[in-house]
C-alpha positions in Angstrom: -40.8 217.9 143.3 -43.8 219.1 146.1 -40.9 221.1 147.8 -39.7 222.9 145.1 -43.2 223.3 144.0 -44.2 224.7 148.1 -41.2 227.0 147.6 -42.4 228.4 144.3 -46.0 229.3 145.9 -44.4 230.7 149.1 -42.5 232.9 146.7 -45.7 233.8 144.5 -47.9 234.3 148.3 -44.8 236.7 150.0 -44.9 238.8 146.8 -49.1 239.2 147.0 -48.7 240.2 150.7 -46.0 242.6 150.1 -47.9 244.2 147.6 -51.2 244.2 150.2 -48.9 246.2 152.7 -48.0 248.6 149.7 -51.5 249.1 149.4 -51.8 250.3 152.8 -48.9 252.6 152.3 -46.9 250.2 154.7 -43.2 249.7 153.5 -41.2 248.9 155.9 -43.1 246.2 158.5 -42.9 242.5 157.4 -45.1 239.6 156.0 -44.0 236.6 158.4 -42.7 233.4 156.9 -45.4 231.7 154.7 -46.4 228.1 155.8 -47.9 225.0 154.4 -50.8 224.4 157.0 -52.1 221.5 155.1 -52.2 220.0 151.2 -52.8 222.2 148.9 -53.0 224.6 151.5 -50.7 227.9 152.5 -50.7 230.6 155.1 -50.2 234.0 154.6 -50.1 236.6 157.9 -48.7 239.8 159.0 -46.5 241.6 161.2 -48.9 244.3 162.1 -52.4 245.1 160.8 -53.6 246.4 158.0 -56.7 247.0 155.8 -58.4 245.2 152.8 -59.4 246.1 149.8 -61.9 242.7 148.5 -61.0 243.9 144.7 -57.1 244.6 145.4 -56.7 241.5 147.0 -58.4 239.6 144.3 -56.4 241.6 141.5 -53.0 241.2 143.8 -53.4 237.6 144.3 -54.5 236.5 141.0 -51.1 238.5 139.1 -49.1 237.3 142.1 -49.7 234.0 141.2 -49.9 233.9 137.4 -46.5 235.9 137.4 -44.8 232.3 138.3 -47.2 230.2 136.5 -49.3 228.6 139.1 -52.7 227.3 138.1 -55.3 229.3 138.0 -58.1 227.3 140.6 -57.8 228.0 144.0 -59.7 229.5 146.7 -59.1 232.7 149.5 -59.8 233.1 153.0 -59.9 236.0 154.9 -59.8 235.2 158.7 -60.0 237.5 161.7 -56.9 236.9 163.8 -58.8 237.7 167.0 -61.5 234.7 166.3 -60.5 232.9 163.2 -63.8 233.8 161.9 -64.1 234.2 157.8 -64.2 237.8 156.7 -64.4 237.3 153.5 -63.6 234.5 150.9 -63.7 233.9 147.0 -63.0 231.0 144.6 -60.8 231.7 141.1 -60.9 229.4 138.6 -59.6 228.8 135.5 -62.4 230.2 133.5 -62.7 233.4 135.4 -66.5 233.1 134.3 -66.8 230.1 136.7 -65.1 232.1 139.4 -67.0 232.8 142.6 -65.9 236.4 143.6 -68.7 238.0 146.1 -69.1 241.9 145.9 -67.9 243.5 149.0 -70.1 246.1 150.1 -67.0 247.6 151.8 -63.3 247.4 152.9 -62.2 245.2 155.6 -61.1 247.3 158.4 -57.9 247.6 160.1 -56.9 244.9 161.7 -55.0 241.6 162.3 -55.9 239.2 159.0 -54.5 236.0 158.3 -55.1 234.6 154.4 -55.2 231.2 153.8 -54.7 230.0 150.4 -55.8 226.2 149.3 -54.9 225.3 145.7 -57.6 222.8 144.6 -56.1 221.2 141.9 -53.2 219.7 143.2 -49.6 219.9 140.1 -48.8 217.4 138.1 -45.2 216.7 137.6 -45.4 218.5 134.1 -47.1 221.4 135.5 -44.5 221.7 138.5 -41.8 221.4 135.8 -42.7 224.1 134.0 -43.1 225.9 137.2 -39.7 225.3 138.4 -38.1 226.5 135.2 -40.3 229.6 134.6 -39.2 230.4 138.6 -35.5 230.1 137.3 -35.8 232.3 134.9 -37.7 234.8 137.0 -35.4 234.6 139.9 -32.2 235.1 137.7 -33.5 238.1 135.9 -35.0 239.6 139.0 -31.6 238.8 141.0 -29.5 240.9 138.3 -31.8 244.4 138.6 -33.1 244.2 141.8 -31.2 246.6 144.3 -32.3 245.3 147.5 -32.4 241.4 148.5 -36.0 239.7 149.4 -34.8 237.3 152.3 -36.3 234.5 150.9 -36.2 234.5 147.3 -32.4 234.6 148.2 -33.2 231.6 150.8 -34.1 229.4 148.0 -31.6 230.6 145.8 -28.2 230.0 148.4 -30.3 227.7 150.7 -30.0 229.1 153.8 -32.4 230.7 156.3 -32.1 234.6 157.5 -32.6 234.8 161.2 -31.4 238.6 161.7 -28.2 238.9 160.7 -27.0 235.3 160.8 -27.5 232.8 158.1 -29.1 229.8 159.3 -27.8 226.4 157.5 -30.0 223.6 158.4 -28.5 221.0 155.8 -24.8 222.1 157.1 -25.8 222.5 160.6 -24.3 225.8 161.7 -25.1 229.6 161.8 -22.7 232.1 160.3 -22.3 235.7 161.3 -19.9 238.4 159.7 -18.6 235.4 158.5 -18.0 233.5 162.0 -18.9 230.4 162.1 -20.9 228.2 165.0 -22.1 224.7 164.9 -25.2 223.2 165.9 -25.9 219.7 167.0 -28.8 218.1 165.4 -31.2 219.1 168.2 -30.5 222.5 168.3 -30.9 222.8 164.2 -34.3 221.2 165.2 -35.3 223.6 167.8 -34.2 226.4 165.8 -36.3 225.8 162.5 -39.6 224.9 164.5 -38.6 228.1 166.4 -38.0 230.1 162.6 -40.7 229.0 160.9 -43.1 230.3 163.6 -41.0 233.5 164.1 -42.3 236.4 166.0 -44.7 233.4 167.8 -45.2 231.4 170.6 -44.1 227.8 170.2 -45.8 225.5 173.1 -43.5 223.9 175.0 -45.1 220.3 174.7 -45.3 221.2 171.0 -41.5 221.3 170.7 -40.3 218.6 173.4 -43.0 216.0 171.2 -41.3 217.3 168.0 -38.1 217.6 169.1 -37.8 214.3 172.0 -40.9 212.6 172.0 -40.9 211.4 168.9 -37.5 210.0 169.2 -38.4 207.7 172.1 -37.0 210.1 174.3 -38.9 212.7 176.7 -36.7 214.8 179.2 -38.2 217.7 180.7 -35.1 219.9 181.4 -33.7 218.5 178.0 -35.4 221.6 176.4 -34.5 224.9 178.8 -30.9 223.9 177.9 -30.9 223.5 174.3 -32.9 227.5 174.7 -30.2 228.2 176.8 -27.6 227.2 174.1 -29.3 228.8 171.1 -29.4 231.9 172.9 -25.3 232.1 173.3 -25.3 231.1 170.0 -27.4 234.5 168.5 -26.4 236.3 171.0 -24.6 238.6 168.3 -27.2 240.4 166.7 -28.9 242.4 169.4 -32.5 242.2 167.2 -32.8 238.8 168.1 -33.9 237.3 170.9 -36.0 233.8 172.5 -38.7 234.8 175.4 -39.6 232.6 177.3 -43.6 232.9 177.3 -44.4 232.2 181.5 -46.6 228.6 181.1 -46.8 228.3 177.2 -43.6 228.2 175.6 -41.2 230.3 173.6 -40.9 232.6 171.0 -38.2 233.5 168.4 -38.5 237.5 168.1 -36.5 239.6 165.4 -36.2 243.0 165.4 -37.1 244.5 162.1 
């Protein structure tokens, strides 16, 4: 039940950001892949900067939310990419007249923001329930007028990951392009989905050999350059994708948009 719950609130978090970039007359660049950081506790960040309004946010977040039924007390952070440090923050509750919402004396300039969202009343299995089945319905109706796809709404939908043009099957262990099908050994599905859900990031390199070997009982240094080497053959179709190799760090999954 948590998953399908973390799903629902990724959903509820992509729509608020899309919505943010609207506000900034941005349509076309991308909010990158939500992620639980913690419990209770979601991530919400950008693809390029933007500008915030402290009363649009609040507005966006709050109908974002309560569109798929997801309780009402939870609390907002506004971090500076560049330091992490708060630039503004706000509690809602479920009496609104017990919500802490400070007056901004102005907009947050434009720049790179990442939002955290922590959900202070963890579901019930009742409440997630009702989530999942008011999500359904949602999802259906909005899948039969929409015109264009949101990647992952249809992600949760035909369970399967976008990466550029290929679909990425983690359960079924294979990428599909045009149709073409490639499999993937078990360690290359892992590399690939720490890679994807950090797209358009650097991954350490001890992050992802402790992950991805370590943790198995089994460390080999040049275990990971060749599994890189593989995955890069393997998306070697679509021409918008592409792994860097970060000099001393690690790697990074980068898609074209």
């Amino acid at each position: 039940m948590d998953d399908e719950y973390s799903e629902i609130v990724k959903i509820a978090l992509r729509d608020a950001g899309n919505k943010l970039l609207l506000t900034n007359q941005d349509s076309t660049s991308r909010v990158l892949p939500i992620t639980k950081i913690g419990n209770n506790r979601y991530q919400l960040s950008f693809q390029n900067t933007l500008s915030i309004q402290p009363d649009s946010l609040v507005s966006i977040m709050e109908s974002s939310l309560a569109k798929l039924g997801i309780p009402e007390h939870y609390r907002v952070e506004v971090l500076q990419c560049e330091d992490s440090e708060v630039a503004y923050s706000y509690e809602m509750m479920s009496v609104i007249d017990n919500s802490e919402i400070p007056c901004a004396e102005r907009d947050l300039p434009d720049a790179c923001y990442i939002l955290q969202v922590r959900f202070l009343n963890g579901p019930d299995l009742v409440s997630i329930t009702y989530l999942i089945l008011l999500a359904i319905v949602i999802l259906s109706f909005g899948f039969a007028f929409r015109k264009k796809e949101d990647p992952e709404l249809a992600a949760v939908e035909r369970n399967y990951a976008m990466i550029g043009n290929y679909e990425f099957h983690l359960e079924q262990s294979k990428l599909v392009f045009n149709q073409e099908e490639s499999n993937l050994t078990k360690k290359e599905c892992e590399l690939l989905e720490i890679l994807n859900e950090r797209i358009n990031e650097t991954v350490k390199r001890d992050e992802l050999m402790k992950r991805i070997w370590e943790d198995n009982g089994v460390f080999v240094g040049r275990s990971l350059d060749t599994y890189i080497s593989k995955l890069r053959k393997k998306l070697k179709l679509d021409s918008s994708i592409k792994i860097s190799n970060v000099h001393g760090v690690g790697y990074k999954l980068e898609v074209q948009v």
